[in-house]
N, C-alpha and C positions, 0 to 999 in steps of 0.2 A: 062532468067529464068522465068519460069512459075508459077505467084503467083495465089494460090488458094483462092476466095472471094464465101465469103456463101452471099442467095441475097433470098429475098420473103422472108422474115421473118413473120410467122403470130403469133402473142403475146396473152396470152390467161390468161387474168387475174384472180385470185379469193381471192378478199380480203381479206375474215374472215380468211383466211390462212395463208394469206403472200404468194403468192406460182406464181410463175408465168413459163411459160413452152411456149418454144421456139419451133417452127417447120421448119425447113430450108432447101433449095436445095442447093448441092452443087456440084461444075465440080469437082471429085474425083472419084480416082477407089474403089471399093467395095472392090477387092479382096487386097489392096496395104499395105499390112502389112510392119511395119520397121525393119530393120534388126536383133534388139534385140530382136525380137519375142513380143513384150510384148502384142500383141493380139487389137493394138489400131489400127484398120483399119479406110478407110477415111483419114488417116493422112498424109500429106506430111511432110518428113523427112527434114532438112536442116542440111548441114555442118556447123561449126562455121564463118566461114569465110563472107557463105552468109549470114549468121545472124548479122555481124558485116557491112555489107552494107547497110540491111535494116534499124538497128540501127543507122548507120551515118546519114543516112537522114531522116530518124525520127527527133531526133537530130538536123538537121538543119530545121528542119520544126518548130520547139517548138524554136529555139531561132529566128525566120525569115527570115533563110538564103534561097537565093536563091537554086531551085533546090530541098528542102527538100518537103517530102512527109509521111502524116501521117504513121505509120506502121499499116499493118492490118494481124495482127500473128495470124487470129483466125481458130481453125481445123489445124493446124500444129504438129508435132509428136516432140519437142524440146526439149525432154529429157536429164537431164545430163547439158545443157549449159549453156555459162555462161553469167549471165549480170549483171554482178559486178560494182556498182558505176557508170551505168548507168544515163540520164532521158528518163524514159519511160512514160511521164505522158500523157495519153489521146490514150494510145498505145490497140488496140484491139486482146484478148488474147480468145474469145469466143471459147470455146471448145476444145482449145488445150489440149495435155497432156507436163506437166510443172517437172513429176515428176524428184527429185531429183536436179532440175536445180536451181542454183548458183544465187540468186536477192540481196546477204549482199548489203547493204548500196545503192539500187538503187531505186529511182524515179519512183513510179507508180502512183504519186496524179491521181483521177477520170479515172483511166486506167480498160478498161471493161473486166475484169476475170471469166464473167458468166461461170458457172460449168466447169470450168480449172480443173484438176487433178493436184493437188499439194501436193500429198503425197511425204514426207520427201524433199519437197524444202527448201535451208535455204534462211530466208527474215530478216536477224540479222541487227539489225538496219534501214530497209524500211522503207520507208517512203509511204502510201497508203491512202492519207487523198481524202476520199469520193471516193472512189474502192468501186466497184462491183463486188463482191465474193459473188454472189447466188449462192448456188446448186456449189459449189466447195469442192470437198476434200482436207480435209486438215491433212488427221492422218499423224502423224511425221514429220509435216512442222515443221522448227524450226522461229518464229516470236517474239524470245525476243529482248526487245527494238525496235519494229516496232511501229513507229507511222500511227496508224488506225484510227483516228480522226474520224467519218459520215460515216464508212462503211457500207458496205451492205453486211450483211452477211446473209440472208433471205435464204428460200429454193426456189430452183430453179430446172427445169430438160430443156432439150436441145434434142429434136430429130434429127435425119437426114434421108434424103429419101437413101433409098440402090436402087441397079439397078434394082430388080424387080416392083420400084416401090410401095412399101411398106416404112414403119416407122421403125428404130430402135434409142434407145436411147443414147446418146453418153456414151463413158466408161462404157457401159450398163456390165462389168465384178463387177465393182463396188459394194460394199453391202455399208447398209445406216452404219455400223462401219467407215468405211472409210471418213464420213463425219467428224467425231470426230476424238478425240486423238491428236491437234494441241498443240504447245508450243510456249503460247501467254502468258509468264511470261512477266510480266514489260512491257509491249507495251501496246500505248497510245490509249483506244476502249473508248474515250469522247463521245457520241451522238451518239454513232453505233445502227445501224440498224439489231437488231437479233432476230426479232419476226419468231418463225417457225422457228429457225435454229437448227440443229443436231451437238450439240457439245461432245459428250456421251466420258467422261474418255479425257475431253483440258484439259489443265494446264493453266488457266489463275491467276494465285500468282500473286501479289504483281502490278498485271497491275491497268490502273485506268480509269476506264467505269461510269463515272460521267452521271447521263442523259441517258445513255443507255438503247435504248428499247430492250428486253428479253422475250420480252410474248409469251405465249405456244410453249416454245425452249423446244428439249428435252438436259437436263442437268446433266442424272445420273453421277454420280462417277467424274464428273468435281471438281476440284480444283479450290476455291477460295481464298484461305489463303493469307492474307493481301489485298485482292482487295480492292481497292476504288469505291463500287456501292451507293454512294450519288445519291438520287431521281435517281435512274435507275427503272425501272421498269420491276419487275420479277413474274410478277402474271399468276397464271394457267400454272406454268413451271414444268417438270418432274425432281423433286429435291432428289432423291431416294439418297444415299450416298451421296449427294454436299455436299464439305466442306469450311466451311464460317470460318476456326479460325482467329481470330485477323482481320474480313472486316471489313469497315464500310460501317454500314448499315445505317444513317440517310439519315431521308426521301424515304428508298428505298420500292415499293411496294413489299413486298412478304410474303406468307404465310410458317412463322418459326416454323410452328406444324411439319410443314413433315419434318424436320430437326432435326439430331440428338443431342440431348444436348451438347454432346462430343467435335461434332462438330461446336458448335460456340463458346468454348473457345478463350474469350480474343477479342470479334464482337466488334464494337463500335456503340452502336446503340443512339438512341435521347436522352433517359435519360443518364447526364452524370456518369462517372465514378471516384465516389468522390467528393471533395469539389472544388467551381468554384469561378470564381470572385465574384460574391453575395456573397458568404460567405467571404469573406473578410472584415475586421474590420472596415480597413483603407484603401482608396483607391489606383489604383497602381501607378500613377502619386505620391502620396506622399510615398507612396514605395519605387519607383526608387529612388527618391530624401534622403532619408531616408539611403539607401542603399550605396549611392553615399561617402555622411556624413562615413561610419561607414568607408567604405575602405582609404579616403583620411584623417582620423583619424589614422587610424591602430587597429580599430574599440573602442576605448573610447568612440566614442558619435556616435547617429544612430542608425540601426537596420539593420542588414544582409537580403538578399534580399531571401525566404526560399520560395520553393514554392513547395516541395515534397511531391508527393501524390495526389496533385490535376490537377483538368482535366479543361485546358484553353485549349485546341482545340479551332481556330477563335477567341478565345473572347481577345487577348493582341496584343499590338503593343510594341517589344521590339528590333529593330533593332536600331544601329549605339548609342546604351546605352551603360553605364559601370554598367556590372554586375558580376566585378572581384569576384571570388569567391561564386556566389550562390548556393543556395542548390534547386535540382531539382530532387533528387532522387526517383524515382519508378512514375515522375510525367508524366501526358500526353499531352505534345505539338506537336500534331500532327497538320504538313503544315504551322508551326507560321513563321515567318519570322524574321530570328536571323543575316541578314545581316550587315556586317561590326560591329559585336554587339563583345565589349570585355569581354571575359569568361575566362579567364586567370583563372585556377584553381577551373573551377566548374565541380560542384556535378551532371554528370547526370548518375551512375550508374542505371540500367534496366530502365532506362526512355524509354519510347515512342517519338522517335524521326523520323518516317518516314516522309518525304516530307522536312523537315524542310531545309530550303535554311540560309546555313553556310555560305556562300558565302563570302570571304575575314574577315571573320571574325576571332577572336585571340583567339586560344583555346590549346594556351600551358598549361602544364600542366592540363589540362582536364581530369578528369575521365569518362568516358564511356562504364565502366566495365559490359558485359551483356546489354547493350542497343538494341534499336529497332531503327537501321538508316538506314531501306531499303529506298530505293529510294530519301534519303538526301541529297544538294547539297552542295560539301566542296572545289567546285572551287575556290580558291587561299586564301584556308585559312592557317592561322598560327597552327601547333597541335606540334613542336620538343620541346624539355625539356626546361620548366621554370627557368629559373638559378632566382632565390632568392639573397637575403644579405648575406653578410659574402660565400658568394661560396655554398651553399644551392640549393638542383638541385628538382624538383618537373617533372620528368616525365608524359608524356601522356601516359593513357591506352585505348588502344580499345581490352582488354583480353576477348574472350565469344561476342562480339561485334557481329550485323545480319547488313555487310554494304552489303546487296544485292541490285543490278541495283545502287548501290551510284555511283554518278558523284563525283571524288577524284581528277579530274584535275590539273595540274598547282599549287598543294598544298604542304605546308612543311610538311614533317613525317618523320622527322629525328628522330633514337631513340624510335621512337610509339613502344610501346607492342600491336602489332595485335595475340599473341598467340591466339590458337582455335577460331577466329573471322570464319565469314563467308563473303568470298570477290567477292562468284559466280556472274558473269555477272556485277561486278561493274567495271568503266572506271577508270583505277589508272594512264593513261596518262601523261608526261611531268612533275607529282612530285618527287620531293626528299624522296627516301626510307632509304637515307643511313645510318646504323647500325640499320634498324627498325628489329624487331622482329616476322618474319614472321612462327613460330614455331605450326606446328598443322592446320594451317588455309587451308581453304578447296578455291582453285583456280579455281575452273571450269569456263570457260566462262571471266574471269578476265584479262581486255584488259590492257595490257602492252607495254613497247617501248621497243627496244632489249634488251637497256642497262640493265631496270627494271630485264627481263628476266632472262639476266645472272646473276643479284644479288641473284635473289632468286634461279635461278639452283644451284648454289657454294656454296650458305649459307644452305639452307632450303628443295628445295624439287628437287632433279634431274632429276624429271618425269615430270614436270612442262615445 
């Protein structure tokens, strides 16, 4: 089998850009179009079979084994294929065409994707921590829940020499739309690299680009709705329709003139929203404590633990507490840490509850009526019906509930009202649904075990 290697690479950099442009020779025929027609000449086609060769010793190459051998997939035609639950990391993908091909839950950390065509690839769950994605297209890639940690998604272009001995550009069909339009819902872009990059009508909602560089990207019509761009930096970006509702913006660089009102509905920017620990009377240590008194009273003596309406984002420590019963309604805890924290019967209707790591914590009877618990972690917590004194039952609601990308693992929901929640993209894995109330609630992308499956086809929704 004859592997095609691009070689003389001459690198032509230019800072103030970001822009860097590849020119390469390569043993390819000019005229070797693939059999789909799709017009990507230069490409050598590969069966799956031989692709699963190459990956095997890749594969043993990244874990030591003898005989393995980097893979060097770059200028290849691998459309359609699959590398499902793969490790491709360190794998060279340099000007292949990727489109439509199958990467769910695969291994690319620091894998070189220079200008790759990856229109409509799915990377559901990838993992691409410090990938080089310059100068790749990415309209209709699907990349929710991909961890992109340090990426590089700058602008990049990639020539090839043709047989006359001249320059043509690779996927030179391509127009700069095509760089846009990705779906990078909920995937993790911490410290990415996206100065210069053409993201024009992505979906990045609810992902979280902490640190991320952004400068002079163009950004029209991009969706940011709940991002998390803390100190990212987005100065001198083309922000022509962005929509920022419900991001956080602290610390982020960017100018909010060119942005429309509308559109930062519900931002979370430095100054908070409402009343914060300073405003507190009494400190929280004597709060909790305060709190503790009212519940193991049956509340005669003490003070109920009330904290709705105000915006503690970072500023409390209240994991592995008893805060049976508090009142948190409409308040903003975003990213607090409520591990192992007992909530038996609190108050968080429309609370602000993204980030917030649930994590075995006890939240029977819980109200969460209308809350905000995208990307909230509720791995192996307690949420089925409170049974009370005297035979007294205090149900969990998540009625109107936004659990998007929520990690629901390994969790009780026995009996939960999920009526009209939204459970898109969230992981409901290995918990107990049984008698929950999945009435109205909108399923797309919401990862299931069979069993889950056929609860909800029988009960709730047959199309599911």
């Amino acid at each position: 089998m004859r592997i095609l290697r691009s070689a003389a690479y001459r690198v032509h950099r230019t800072a103030s850009l970001g822009k860097i442009s590849h020119t390469g020779n390569l043993n390819t025929m000019e005229d070797n179009k693939d059999e789909n027609g799709s017009g990507e000449e230069s490409l050598r086609r590969l069966t799956q079979q031989e692709l699963e060769k190459i990956i095997k010793k890749h594969e043993d190459f990244t874990t030591g084994r003898k005989g393995g051998i980097r893979a060097n997939l770059s200028h290849y035609n691998l459309e359609g294929m699959s590398f499902v639950s793969k490790d491709l990391s360190d794998a060279d993908f340099t000007g292949s065409s990727l489109k439509e091909a199958d990467f769910s839950n695969t291994k690319l950390d620091r894998a070189i994707l220079y200008c790759v065509d990856l229109r409509g690839a799915n990377l559901l769950g990838a993992s691409l921590k410090n990938a080089d994605l310059r100068g790749a297209s990415l309209r209709g890639s699907n990349m929710i829940g991909a961890n992109m940690t340090g990426v590089d998604l700058r602008e990049g272009s990639l020539s090839t020499s043709t047989r006359e001995g001249g320059l043509k550009e690779a996927h030179e069909q391509l127009t700069i739309a095509d760089k846009g339009g990705a779906n990078l819902s909920g995937a993790n872009l911490n410290g990415a690299k996206m100065s210069g990059a053409v993201a024009v009508g992505s979906n990045f909602s609810d992902a979280t680009m902490k640190g991320a560089k952004i400068r002079k990207a163009s950004l029209r019509n991009a969706d940011f709705s709940g991002t998390n761009l803390e100190n990212a930096d987005m100065s001198e970006c083309d922000l022509e329709n962005v929509v920022l509702k419900g991001a956080v913006l602290t610390g982020t660089a960017i100018n909010l003139s060119e942005v429309k009102k509308e559109n930062l509905e519900g931002a979370l920017m430095s100054t908070p929203h409402g009343l914060t620990v300073k405003d507190m009377e009494t400190p929280v240590a004597e709060l909790l404590a305060l709190h503790k008194q009212w519940v193991e009273s049956n509340g005669k003596i003490g003070k109920q633990f009330d904290v709705s309406g105000y915006d503690l984002r970072g500023n409390i420590e209240l994991s592995h507490e008893c805060l049976i019963l508090m009142r948190a309604k409409g308040a903003i805890l975003y990213e607090l840490d409520l591990t192992k924290t007992q909530l038996q019967g609190a108050d968080f209707r429309e609370a602000d509850l993204r980030h917030v790591n649930f994590t075995n914590a006890d939240l029977r009877g819980a109200n969460f009526e209308k809350a905000q618990l995208r990307n909230a972690i509720l791995t192996g917590a307690k949420l089925q019906t409170l049974v009370l004194s005297e035979g007294h039952k205090m149900p969990t609601s998540m009625k109107g509930a936004s659990l998007r990308h929520a990690i629901m693992t390994k969790a009780v929901f026995r009996e939960v009202n999920f009526e009209g929640a939204d459970l898109m993209d969230a992981d409901l894995r290995g918990s107990d649904i049984t008698d929950a109330n999945f009435k109205g609630v909108m399923f797309e992308g919401l990862q299931t075990d069979p069993e889950q499956r056929e609860i909800i086809k029988k009960t709730f929704s047959p199309k599911y």
